[in-house]
C-alpha positions in Angstrom: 7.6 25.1 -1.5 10.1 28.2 -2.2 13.0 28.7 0.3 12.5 31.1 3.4 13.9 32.4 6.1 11.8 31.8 9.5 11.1 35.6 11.2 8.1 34.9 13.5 5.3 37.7 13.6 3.9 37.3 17.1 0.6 38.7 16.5 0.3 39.7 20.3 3.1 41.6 21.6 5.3 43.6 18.9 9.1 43.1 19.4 11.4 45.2 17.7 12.7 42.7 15.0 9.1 41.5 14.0 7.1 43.2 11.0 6.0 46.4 12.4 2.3 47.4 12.0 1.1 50.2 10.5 -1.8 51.9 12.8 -5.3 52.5 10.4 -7.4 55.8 11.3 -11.1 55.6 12.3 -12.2 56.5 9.0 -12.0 53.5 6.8 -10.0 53.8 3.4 -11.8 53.3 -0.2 -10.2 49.6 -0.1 -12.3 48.7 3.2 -15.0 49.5 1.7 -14.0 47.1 -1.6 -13.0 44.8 1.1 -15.9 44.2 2.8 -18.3 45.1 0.2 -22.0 45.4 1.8 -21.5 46.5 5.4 -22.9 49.2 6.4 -20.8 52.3 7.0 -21.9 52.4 10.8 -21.0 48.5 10.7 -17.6 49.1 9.0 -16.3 51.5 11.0 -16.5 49.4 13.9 -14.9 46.4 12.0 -12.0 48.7 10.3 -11.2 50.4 13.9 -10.6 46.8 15.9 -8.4 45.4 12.6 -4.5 45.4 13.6 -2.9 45.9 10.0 0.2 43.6 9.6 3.2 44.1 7.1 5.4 40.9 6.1 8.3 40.8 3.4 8.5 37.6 1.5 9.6 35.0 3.8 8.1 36.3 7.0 6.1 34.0 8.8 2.6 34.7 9.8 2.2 32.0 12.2 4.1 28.7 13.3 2.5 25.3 13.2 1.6 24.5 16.7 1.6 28.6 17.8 -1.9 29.4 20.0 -3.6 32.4 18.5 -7.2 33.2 18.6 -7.1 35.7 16.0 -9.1 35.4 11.6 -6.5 36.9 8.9 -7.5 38.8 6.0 -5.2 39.7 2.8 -4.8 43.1 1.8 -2.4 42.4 -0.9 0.8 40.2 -1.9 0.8 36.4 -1.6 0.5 33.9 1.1 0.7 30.1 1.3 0.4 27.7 4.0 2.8 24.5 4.8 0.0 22.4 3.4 -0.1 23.9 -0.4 -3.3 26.3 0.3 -2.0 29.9 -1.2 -4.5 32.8 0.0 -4.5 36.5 -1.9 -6.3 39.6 -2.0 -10.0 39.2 -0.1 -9.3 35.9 1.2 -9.5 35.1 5.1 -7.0 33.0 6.5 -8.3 30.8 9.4 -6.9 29.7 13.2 -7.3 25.5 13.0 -10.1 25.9 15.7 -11.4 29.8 16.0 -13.7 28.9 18.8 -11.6 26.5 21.0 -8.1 26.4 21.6 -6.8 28.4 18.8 -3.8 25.9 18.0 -2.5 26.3 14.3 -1.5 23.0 12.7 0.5 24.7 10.2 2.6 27.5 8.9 1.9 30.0 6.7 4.1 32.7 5.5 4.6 35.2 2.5 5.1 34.2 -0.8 5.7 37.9 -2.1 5.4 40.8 0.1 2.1 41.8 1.5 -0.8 43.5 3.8 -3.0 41.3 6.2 -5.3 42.3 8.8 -5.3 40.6 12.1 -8.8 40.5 14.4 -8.9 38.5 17.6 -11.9 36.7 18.8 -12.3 38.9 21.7 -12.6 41.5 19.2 -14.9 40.5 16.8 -17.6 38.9 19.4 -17.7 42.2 21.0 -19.1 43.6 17.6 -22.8 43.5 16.5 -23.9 40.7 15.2 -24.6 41.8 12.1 -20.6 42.4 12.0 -20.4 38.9 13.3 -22.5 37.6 10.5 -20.9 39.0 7.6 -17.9 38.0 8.2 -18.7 34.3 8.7 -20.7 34.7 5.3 -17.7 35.6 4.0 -15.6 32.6 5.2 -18.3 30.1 4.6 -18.7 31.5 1.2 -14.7 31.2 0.8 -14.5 27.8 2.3 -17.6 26.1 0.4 -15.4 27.9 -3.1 -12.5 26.3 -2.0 -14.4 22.3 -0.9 -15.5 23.2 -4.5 -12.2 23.6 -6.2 -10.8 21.0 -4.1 -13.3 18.7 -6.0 -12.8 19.9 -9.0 -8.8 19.0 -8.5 -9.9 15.5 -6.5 -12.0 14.5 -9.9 -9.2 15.5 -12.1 -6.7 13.7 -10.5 -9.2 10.4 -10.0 -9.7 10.5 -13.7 -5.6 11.0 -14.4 -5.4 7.7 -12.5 -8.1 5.9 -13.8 -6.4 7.2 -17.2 -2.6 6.0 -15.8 -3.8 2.8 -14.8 -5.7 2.3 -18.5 -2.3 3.1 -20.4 -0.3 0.7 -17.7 -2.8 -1.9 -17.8 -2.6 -1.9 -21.8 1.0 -1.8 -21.7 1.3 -4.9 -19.9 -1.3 -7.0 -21.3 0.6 -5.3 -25.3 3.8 -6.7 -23.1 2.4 -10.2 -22.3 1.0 -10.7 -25.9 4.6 -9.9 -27.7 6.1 -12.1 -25.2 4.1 -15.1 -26.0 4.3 -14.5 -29.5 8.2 -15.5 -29.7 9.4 -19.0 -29.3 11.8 -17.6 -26.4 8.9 -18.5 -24.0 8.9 -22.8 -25.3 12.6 -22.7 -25.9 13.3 -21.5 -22.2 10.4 -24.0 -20.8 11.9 -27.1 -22.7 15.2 -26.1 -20.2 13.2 -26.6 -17.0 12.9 -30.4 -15.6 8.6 -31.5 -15.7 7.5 -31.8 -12.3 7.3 -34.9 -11.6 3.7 -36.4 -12.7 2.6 -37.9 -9.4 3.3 -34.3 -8.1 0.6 -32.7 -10.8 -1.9 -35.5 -10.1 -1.4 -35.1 -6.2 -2.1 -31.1 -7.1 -5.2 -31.7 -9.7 -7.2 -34.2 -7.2 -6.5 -31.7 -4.7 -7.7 -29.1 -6.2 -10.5 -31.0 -7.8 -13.8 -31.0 -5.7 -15.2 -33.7 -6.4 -12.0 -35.8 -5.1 -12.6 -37.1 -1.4 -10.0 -36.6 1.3 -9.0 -40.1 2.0 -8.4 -40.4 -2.2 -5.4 -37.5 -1.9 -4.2 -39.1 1.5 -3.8 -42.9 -0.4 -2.4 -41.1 -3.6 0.3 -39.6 -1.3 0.9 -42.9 0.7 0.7 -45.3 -1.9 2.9 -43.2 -4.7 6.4 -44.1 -4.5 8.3 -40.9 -6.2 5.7 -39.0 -3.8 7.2 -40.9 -0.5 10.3 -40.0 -1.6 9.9 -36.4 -2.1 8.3 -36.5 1.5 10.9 -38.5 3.4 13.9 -36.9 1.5 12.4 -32.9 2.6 10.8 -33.9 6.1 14.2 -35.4 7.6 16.7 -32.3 5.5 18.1 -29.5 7.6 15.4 -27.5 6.3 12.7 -29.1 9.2 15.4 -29.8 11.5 13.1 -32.1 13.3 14.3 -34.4 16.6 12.9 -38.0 15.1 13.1 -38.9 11.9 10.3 -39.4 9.8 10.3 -43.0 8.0 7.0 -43.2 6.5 3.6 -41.2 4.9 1.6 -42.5 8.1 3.7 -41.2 10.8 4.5 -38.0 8.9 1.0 -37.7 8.3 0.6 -38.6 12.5 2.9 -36.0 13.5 2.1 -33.2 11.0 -1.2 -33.5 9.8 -2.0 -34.1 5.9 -1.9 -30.4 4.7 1.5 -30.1 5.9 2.8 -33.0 4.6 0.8 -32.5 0.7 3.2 -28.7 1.6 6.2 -30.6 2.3 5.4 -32.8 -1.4 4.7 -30.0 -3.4 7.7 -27.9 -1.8 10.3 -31.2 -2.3 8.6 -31.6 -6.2 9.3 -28.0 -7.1 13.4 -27.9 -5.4 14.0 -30.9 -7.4 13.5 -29.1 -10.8 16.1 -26.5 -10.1 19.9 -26.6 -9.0 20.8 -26.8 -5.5 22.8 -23.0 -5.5 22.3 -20.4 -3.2 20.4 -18.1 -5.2 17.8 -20.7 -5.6 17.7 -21.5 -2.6 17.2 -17.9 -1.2 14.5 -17.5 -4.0 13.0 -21.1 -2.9 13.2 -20.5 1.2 11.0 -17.6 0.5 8.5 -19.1 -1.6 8.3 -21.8 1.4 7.5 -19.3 3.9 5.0 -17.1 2.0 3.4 -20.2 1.3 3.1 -21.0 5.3 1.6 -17.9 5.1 -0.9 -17.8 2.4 -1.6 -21.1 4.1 -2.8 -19.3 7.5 -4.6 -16.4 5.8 -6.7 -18.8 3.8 -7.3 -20.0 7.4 -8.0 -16.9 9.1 -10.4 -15.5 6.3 -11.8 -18.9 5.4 -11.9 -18.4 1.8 -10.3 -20.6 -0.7 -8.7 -23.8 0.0 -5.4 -23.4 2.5 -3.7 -26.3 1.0 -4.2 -24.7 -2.5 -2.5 -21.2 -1.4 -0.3 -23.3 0.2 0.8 -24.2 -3.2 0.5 -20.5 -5.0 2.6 -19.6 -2.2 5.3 -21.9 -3.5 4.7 -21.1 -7.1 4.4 -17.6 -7.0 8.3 -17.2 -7.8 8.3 -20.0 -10.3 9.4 -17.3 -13.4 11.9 -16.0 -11.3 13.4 -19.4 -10.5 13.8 -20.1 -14.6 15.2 -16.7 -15.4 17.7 -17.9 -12.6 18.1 -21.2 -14.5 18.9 -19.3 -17.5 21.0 -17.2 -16.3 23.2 -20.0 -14.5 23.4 -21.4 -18.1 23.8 -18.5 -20.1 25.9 -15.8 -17.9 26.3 -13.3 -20.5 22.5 -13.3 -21.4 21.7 -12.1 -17.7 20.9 -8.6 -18.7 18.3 -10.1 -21.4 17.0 -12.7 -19.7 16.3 -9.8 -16.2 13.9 -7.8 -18.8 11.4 -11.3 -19.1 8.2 -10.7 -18.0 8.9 -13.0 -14.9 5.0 -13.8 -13.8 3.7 -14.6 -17.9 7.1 -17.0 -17.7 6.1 -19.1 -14.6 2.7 -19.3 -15.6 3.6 -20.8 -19.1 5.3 -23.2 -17.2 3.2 -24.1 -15.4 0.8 -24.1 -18.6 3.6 -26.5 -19.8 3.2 -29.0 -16.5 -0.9 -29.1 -17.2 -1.3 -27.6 -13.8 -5.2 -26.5 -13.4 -5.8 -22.5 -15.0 -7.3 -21.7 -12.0 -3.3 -22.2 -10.8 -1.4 -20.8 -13.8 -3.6 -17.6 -14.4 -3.2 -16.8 -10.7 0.5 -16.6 -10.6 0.0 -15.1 -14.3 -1.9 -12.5 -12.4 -0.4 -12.2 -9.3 1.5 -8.8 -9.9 -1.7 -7.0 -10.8 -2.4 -5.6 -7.4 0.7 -3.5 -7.5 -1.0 -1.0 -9.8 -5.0 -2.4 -10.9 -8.1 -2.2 -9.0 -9.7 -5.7 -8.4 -12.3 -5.0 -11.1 -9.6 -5.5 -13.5 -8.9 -8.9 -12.5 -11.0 -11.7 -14.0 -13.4 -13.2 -11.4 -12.6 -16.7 -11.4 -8.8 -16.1 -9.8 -9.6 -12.6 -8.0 -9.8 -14.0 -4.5 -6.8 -16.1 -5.0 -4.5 -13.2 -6.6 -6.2 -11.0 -3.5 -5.3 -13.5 -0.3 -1.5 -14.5 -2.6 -0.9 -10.6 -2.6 -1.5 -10.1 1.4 0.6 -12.6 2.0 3.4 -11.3 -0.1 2.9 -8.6 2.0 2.4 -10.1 5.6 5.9 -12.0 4.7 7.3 -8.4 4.1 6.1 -6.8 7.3 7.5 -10.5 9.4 10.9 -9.5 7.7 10.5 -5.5 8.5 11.0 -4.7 4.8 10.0 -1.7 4.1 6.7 -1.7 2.2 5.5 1.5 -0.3 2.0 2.6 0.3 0.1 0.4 -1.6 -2.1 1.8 -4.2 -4.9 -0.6 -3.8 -4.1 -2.4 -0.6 -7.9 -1.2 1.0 -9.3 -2.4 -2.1 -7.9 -5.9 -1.5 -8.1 -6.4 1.6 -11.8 -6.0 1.1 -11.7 -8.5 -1.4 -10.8 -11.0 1.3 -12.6 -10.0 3.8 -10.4 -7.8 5.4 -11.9 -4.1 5.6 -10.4 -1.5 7.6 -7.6 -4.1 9.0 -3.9 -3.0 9.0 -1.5 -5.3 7.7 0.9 -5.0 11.0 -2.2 -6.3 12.9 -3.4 -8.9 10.9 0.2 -10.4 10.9 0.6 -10.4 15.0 -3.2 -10.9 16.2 -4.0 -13.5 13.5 -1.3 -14.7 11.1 1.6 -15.4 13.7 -1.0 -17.2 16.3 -2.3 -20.0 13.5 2.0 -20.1 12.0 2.6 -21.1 15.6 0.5 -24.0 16.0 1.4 -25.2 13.0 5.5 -24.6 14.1 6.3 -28.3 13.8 5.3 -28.0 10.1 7.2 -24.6 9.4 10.6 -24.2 7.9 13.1 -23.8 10.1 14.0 -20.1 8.8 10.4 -19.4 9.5 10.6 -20.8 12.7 13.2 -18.7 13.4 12.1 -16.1 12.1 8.8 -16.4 14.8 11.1 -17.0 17.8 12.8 -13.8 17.0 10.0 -11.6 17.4 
């Protein structure tokens, strides 16, 4: 919008400073008659004698947002634009927010270049005929149904730029994807990373599997050795901070429940792959909570498995983690290493670990929502890259990061389930409530986090 200095008109009583007005004669000029083209003479007069001509420079303002006038604008000449982009020229009537009601304007307008309007009130015009009425509201209807047409024609352009956008993005990052598998970089890096350990990928794969009963997971977990270990060596670390310690799978299983403690595996499994530095462990802390809860909104939507998002919670960071590992090895290559396609890397790991595809083409995927309709996403992992993407985002309003509007955020959320709901709400009325009664489970930075609020 250009630069202007604010000088007020007050449209009701003249002070000296404002734009003066210049007085028209009871004969209508040859413009009237251009102006409002099919009145009768008898009808014009009467309009042309009741219209207060107003003069403003470039600059001037016609009227402040939140100024009460009960007055309808008409453009002589020069240009005029309003706060919210709408420019109005010769012929064109510039409205009150609410001509018939309280007359409050909801935005500024002001002259672009220097100009003639015409000021009536709405005393004014409903003590005309109303014929004189009539025309003029033909006029403004006519006006306003040309400019809801233009509007469209702009809102059709600019959904077809972005379909257009999101086409060339799209392409760019699937072109992307494909070069980046090509190389060997992506099996050379892989070969670096410790295997999860096998009972960990079984545990995973029954759980995942349908046809595997509950109490088949629960004697996998008990009766596995390398996954007692994990258990015991997480559940009694700072990280739970609990009272007792836990010194068995049946009484963690007793004083958690079995979702939390297959969590507390999978969570143990993945730390031991990676150094124990404090850039992991910010990285791994946050994979932890989101995965709380992707855990909860699984829950709360009752779609997908919770223990499964549980898991892409933990996962979701997995590229992130390796580029880390690289880095840590290879300090000088950190620059190279930053420009790896981070979500393609930890899928191809966990490719690498035979993790199911529903798994690896999620976490593949999972970046998507950023800038791709859901439609774009293939069908078999669309509700899991949907419920992992709220989450991210729940975990970012819990930790009052600040959030960009979302591009497709609606779109998603209707994917899970979750039409019309605002991501503030959905974290306090139903997220936080189900993380709570779970607490003896959580982290303790989650925790934490929770009694903070």
């Amino acid at each position: 919008m250009l630069n202007r200095w604010k000088q007020t008109t007050d449209l009701v009583t003249k002070s000296a400073n404002a734009p003066q007005a210049t007085y028209v004669t009871s004969a209508p000029p040859s413009e009237a008659k251009m102006l409002f083209e099919g009145l009768s003479t008898t009808h014009l007069v009467a309009l042309w004698k009741d219209l207060e001509p107003i003069q403003l420079s470039a600059g001037e303002v016609l009227f402040e947002s939140g100024s009460v006038d009960h007055s309808l604008f008409i453009v002589l000449d020069g240009l005029f634009e309003s706060d919210e982009g709408e420019f109005f020229s010769y012929g064109q009537w510039i409205l009150g927010p609410n001509f018939d009601l309280e007359g409050t304007h909801h935005t500024c307008v002001y002259a672009v270049k220097s100009g003639r309007i015409l000021r009536i009130s709405r005393q004014h015009l409903m003590a005309l005929s109303v014929d004189v009425q009539l025309f003029v509201l033909r006029q403004i209807q006519q006006q306003q149904s040309h400019r809801l047409h233009m509007n469209t024609v702009k809102i059709r352009e600019l959904v077809h730029k972005q379909y257009r956008l999101e086409e060339a993005l799209l392409s760019a990052k699937l072109a992307e994807r494909n070069e980046f598998l090509k190389g060997d970089i992506v099996k050379q890096v892989i070969k670096r990373v410790p295997k999860l350990p096998v009972s960990s990928a079984e545990l995973l794969n029954k759980l995942i599997d349908e046809k595997t009963t509950r109490s088949e997971v629960v004697d996998l977990a008990k009766n596995d050795p390398t996954l007692t270990s994990i258990l015991l060596k997480t559940i009694n670390s700072a990280q739970f901070n609990l009272s007792h310690k836990v010194s068995d799978v049946t009484h963690a299983i007793a004083l958690l429940g079995f979702e939390s403690v297959y969590q507390i595996i999978m969570a143990g499994s993945i730390k031991q792959c990676f150094p124990d530095t404090l850039k992991f462990n910010e990285i791994y802390i946050r994979s932890v909570e989101i995965s709380h809860i992707a855990f909860a909104l699984s829950q709360v939507t009752g779609l997908g498995k919770p223990a499964e998002m549980a898991t892409l919670g933990l996962l979701q960071d997995m590229g992130l983690l390796v580029i880390e590992l690289l880095t840590s090895i290879n300090p000088k290559l950190g620059s190279v290493f930053e420009g790896m396609n981070t979500h393609v890397m930890g899928a191809e790991l966990l490719r690498a670990w035979q993790l199911p595809e529903r798994v690896s083409g999620t976490i593949e995927y999972q970046d998507f929502p950023e800038f791709a309709h859901p439609e774009r996403i293939p069908d078999g992992i669309l509700q899991r890259v949907a419920l992992l993407y709220v989450a991210r985002l729940a975990w970012q309003v819990l930790h009052q990061e600040d959030i960009a509007d979302p591009l497709y955020l609606k779109e998603y959320l209707s994917v899970v389930g979750l039409k019309d709901v605002r991501l503030p709400s959905l974290l306090k009325e139903e997220l936080l409530p189900k993380l709570r009664l779970r607490q003896g489970s959580l982290p303790a930075s989650l925790v934490s986090r929770l009694n903070s609020l």
